[in-house]
C-alpha positions as CSV (number, residue, x, y, z in Angstrom):
1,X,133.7,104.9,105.1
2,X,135.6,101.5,106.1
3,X,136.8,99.0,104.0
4,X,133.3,97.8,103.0
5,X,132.1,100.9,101.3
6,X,134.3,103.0,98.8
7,X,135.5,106.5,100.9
8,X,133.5,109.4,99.3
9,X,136.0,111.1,97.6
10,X,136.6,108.0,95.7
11,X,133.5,107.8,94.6
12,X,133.1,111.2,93.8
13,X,136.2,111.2,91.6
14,X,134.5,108.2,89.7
15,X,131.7,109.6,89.0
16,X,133.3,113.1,87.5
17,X,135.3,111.0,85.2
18,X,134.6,111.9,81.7
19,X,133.3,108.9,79.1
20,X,131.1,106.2,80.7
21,X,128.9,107.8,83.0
22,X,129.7,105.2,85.9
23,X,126.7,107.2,88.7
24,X,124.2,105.0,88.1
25,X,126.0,102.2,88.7
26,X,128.0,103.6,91.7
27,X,125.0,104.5,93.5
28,X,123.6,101.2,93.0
29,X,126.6,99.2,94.4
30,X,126.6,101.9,97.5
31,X,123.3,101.2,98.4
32,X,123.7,97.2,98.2
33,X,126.7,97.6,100.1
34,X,125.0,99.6,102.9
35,X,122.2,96.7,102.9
36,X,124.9,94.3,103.1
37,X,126.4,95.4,106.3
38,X,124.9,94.8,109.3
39,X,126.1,97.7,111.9
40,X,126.8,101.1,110.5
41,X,128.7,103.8,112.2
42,X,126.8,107.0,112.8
43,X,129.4,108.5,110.2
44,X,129.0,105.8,107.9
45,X,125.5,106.3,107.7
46,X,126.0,110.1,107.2
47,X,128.3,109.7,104.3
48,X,126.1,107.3,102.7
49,X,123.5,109.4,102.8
50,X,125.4,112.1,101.4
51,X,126.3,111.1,98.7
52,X,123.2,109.0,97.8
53,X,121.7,112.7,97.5
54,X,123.5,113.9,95.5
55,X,123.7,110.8,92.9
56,X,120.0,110.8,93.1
57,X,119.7,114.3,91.7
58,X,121.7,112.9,88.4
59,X,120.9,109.6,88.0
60,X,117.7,107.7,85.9
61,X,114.3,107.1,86.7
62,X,115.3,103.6,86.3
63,X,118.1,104.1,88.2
64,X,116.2,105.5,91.3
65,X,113.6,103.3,91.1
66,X,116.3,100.4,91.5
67,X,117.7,102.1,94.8
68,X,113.8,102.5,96.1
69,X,113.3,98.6,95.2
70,X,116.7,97.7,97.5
71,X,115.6,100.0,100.3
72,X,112.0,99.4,100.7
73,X,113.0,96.3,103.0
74,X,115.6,98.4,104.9
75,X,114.6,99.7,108.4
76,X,118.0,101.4,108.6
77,X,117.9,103.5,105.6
78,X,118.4,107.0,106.0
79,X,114.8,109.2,106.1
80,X,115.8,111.6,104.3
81,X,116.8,109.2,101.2
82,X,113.0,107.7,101.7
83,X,111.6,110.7,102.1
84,X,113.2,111.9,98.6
85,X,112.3,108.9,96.6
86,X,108.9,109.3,98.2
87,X,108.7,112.2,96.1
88,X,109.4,110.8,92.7
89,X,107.3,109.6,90.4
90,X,105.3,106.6,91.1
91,X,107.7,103.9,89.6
92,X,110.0,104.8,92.3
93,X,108.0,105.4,95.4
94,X,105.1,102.6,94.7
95,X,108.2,100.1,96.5
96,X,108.4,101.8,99.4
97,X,104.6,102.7,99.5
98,X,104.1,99.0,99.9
99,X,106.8,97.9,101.8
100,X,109.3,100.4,103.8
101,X,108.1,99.1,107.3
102,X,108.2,102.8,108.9
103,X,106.2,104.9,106.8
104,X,104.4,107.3,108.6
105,X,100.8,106.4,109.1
106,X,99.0,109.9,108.1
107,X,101.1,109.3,104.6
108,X,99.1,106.0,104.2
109,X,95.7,106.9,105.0
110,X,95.8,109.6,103.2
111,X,97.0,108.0,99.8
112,X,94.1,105.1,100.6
113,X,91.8,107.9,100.9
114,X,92.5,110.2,97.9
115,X,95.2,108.4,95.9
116,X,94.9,107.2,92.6
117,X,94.5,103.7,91.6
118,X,98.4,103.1,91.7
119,X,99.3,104.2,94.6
120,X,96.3,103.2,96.9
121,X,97.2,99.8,95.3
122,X,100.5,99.9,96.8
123,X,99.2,100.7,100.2
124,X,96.4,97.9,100.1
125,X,99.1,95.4,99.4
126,X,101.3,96.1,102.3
127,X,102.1,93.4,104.9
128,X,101.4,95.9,107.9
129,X,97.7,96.8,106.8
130,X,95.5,97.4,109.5
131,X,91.5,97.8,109.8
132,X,91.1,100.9,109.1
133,X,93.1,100.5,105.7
134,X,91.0,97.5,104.8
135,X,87.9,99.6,105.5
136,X,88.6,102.5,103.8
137,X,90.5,100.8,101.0
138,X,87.2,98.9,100.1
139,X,85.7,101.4,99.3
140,X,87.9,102.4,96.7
141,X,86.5,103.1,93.0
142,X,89.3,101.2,91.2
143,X,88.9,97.2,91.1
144,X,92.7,97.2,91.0
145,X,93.2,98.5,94.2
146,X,90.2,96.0,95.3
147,X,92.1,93.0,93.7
148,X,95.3,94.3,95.6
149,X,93.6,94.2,98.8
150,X,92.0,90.9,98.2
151,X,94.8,89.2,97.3
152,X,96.7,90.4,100.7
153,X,96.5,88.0,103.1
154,X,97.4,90.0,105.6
155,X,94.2,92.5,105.1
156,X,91.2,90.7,106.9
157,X,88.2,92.6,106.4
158,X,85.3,92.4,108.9
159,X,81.7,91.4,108.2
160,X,80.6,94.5,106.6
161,X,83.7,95.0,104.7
162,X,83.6,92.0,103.2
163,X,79.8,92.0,102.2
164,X,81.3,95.6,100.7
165,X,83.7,93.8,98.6
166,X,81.7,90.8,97.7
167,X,78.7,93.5,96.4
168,X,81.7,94.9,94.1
169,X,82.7,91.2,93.1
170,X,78.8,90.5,91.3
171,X,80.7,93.2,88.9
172,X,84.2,91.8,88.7
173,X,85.1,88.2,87.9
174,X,88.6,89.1,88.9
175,X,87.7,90.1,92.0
176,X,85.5,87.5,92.7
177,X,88.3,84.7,92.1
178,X,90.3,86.0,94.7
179,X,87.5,86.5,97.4
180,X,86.6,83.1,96.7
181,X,90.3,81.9,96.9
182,X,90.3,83.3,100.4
183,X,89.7,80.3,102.9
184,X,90.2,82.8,105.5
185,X,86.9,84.5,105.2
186,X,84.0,83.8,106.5
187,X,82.1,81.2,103.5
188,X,78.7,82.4,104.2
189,X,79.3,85.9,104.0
190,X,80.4,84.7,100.1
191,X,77.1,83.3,99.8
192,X,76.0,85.9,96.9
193,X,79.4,84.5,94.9
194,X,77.6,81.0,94.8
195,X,77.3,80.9,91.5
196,X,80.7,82.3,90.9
197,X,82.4,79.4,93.1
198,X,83.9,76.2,92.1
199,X,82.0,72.8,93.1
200,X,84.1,72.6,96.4
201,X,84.0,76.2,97.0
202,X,80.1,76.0,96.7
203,X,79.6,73.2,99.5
204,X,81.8,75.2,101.9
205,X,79.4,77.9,101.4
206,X,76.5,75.7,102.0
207,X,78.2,74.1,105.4
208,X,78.7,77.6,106.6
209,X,75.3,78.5,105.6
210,X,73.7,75.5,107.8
211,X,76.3,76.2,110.7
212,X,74.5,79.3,111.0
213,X,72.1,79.6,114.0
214,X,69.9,82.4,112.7
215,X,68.3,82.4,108.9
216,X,67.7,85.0,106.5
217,X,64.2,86.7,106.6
218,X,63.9,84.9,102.9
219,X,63.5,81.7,104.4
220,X,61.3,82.6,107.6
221,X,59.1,83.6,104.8
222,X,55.7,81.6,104.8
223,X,55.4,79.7,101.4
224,X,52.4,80.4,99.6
225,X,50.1,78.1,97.1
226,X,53.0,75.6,97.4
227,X,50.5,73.4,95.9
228,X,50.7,75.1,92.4
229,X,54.6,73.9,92.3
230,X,53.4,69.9,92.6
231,X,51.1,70.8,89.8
232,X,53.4,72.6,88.0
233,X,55.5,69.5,88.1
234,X,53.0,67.1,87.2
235,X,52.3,69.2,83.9
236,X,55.3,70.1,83.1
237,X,55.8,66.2,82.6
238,X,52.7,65.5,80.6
239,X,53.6,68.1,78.0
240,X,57.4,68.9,76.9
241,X,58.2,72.6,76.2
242,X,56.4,73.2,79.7
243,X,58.9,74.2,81.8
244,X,58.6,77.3,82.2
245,X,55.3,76.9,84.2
246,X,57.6,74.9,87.2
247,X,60.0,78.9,87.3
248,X,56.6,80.8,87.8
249,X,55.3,78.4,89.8
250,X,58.2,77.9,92.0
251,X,58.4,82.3,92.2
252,X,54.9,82.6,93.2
253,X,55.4,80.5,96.2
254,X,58.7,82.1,97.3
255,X,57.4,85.4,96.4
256,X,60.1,86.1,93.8
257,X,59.9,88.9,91.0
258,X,59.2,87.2,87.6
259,X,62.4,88.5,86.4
260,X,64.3,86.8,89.4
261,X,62.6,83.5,89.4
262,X,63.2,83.2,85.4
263,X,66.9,83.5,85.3
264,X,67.4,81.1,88.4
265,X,66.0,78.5,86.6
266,X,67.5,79.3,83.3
267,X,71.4,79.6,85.2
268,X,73.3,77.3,83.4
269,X,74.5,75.0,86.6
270,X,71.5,73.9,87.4
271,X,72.4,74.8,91.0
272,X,70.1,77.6,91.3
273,X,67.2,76.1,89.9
274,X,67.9,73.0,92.3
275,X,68.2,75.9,95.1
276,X,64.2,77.2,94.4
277,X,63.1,73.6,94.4
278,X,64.5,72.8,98.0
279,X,62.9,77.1,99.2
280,X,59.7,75.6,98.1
281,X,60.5,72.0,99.9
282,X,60.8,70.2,97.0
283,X,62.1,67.0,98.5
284,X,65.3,65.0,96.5
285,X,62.9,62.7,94.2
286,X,60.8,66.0,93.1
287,X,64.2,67.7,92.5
288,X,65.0,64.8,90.4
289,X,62.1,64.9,88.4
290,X,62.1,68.7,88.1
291,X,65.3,68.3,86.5
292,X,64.7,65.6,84.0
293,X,61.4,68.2,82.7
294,X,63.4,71.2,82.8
295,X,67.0,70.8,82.0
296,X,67.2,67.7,79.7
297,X,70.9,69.0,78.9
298,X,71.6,68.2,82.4
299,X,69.8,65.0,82.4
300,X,72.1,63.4,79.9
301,X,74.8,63.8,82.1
302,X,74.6,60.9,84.2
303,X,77.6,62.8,86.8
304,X,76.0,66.1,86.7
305,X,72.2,64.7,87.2
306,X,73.7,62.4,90.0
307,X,75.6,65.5,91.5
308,X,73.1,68.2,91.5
309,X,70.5,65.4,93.1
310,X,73.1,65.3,95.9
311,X,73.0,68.9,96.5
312,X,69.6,68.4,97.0
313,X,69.5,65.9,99.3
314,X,72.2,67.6,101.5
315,X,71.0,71.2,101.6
316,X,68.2,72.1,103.7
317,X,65.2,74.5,102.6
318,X,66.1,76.8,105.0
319,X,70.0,76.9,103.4
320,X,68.9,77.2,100.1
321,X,66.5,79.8,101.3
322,X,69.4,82.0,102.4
323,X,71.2,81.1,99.2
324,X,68.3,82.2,96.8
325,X,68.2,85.3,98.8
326,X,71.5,86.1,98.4
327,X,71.5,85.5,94.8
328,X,69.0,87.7,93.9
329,X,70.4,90.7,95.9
330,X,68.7,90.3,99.7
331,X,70.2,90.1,103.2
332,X,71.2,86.7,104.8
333,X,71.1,86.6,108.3
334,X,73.9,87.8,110.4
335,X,75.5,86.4,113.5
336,X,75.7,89.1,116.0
337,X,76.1,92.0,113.5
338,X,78.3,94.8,115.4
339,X,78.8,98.3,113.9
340,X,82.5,98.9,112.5
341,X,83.3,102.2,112.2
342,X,85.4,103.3,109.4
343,X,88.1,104.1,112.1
344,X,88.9,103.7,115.7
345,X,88.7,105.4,118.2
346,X,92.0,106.4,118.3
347,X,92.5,107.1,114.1
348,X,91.2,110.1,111.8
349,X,88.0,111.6,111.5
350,X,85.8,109.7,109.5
351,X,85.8,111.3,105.8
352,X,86.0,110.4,101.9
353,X,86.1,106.4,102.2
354,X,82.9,106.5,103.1
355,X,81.5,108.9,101.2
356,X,82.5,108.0,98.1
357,X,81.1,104.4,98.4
358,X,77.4,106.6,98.7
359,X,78.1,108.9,96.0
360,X,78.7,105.4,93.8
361,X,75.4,104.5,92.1
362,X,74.3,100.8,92.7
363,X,75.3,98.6,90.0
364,X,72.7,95.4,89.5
365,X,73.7,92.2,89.6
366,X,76.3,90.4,86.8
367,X,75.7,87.2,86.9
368,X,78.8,84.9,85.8
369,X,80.0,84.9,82.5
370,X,78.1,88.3,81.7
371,X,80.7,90.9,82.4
372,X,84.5,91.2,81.6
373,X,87.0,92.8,84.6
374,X,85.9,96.5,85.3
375,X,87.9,99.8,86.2
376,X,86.8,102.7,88.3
């Protein structure tokens, strides 16, 4: 085969020796050998391929599974070598799955389709994924395959893909790290995460909130007896223990469920609390009062009283409008919201992606700290 590989019959005579069985290692060193060169012969590749076969048929899973990691990078390798390790068990194809640049594209959609976990994880981590991949790959059952995707760069999911995956990250802390790790994405479409975000995190998703030019239908919403949440206030300070009365004061004028107004001003942060205030238009020095009444553990905090005072006095009622909606499960507004089909025009009929995501039933909201990582 030239001087740089061993001739065949050398090899072959190696590997019939008796004692040590030397195949594993001999078709490990032919295939680095082939990577190493950078032109091969028409014969040379022949030869290698040959005999690659045939050592494939005797050697390991371990073994094989080696060769697939040192040819997933390898445009030149022979198909017929890929297509055979393609076959294999998963330990041995998953590195081609998500790297071997020439893999038919049929093979991929159809593994993100109706693959298991594994092996549609494989395919969402690949650096060629397209939109159609990200699309249907979202809507995959298995948070491992979502975390895959996620963690991708390369995937870039479009607005209704990613308010997909962020619905899916209210059950998955894991997830929800790395949609929040993104700086890619769009911040506002992470706007239900809120709570789930670092402090820096959360005033990105603020800015990007405000930079919109259209607002939720939440916050177009007229107030009502907003005067009840100044009373509230005022009684809440004449008698401790009376702070509930601010939570059902501040839901009856943003038209909140009981339920959803009583653990937004429980949440721990203080944020969403500070977030009803400013819905109602609860100016800074209400905000501050409202605090010192109804979360005396954040009062003694001189940094986080000062902090969450600040929030206040940069977010705007109509951005924490659209953040109280998204926290309790409704639709922020938009920008130009375009249909995006689950393939283009020139792909595959549209099929089980989809369909599974309806056959799913709705899962209510986690809210951080409640729920550990979840599979499928």
């Amino acid at each position: 085969m030239t001087e740089d590989l061993l001739p065949v019959e050398t090899l072959d005579s190696l590997s019939r020796q008796e004692g040590v069985d030397v195949r594993p290692i001999l078709v490990r060193v032919l295939t680095d050998l082939f990577i190493q060169k950078p032109h091969h012969a028409p014969e040379e590749v022949a030869r290698y391929e040959e005999l690659t076969l045939q050592l494939l048929e005797v050697v390991n899973v371990e073994t094989r599974a080696i060769v697939a990691r040192k040819l997933a990078d390898e445009p030149r390798a022979p198909r017929t070598i890929i297509a055979r390790l393609l076959q294999d068990e998963l330990e041995v194809a998953a590195p081609l799955l998500s790297r071997f640049p020439d893999l038919p594209r049929q093979t991929l959609l159809t593994l993100a389709l109706d693959g298991g976990p594994a092996e549609a994880a494989a395919v969402a981590g690949r650096a060629d994924i397209d939109g159609d991949m990200v699309r249907i790959l979202a809507h995959h059952p298995d948070d491992l395959v979502l975390e895959t995707l996620v963690a991708n760069l390369a995937a870039k999911p479009g607005e209704a893909t990613l308010a997909a995956l962020v619905g899916r990250a209210l059950q998955s802390p894991a997830l929800a790290s790395g949609l929040l790790a993104r700086t890619d994405l769009d911040a506002a479409g992470l706007a239900p995460l809120y709570l789930h975000a670092p402090r820096e995190r959360r005033a990105e998703i603020r800015a990007a909130l405000a930079a919109r030019t259209t607002r939720s239908a939440f916050a177009a919403r007229p107030l009502r007896n907003v005067d009840a949440v100044d009373a509230a206030l005022v009684e809440a300070a004449a008698e401790s223990g009376r702070g509930h009365v601010i939570a059902e004061a501040l839901g009856q004028a943003l038209g909140l469920k009981p339920s959803d107004a009583s653990w937004l001003a429980a949440e721990p942060s203080g944020e969403a609390f500070i977030m009803m205030l400013r819905a109602a238009g609860v100016e800074a020095d209400g905000v501050a009062r409202a605090l010192l009444v109804c979360k005396p553990e954040i009062a003694q905090s001189v940094t986080s009283f000062f902090e969450l005072v600040e929030v206040a006095e940069t977010t705007s009622r109509a951005v924490a409008a659209d953040l109280v909606a998204a926290l309790i499960g409704g639709e922020i507004a938009k920008p130009q919201a375009r249909h995006e089909p689950l393939f283009d025009p020139s792909g595959a009929v549209e099929r089980a992606g989809a369909a599974r995501a309806a056959q799913r039933p709705r899962r209510g909201f986690v809210r951080p700290g409640e729920a550990g990582r979840q599979r499928g």
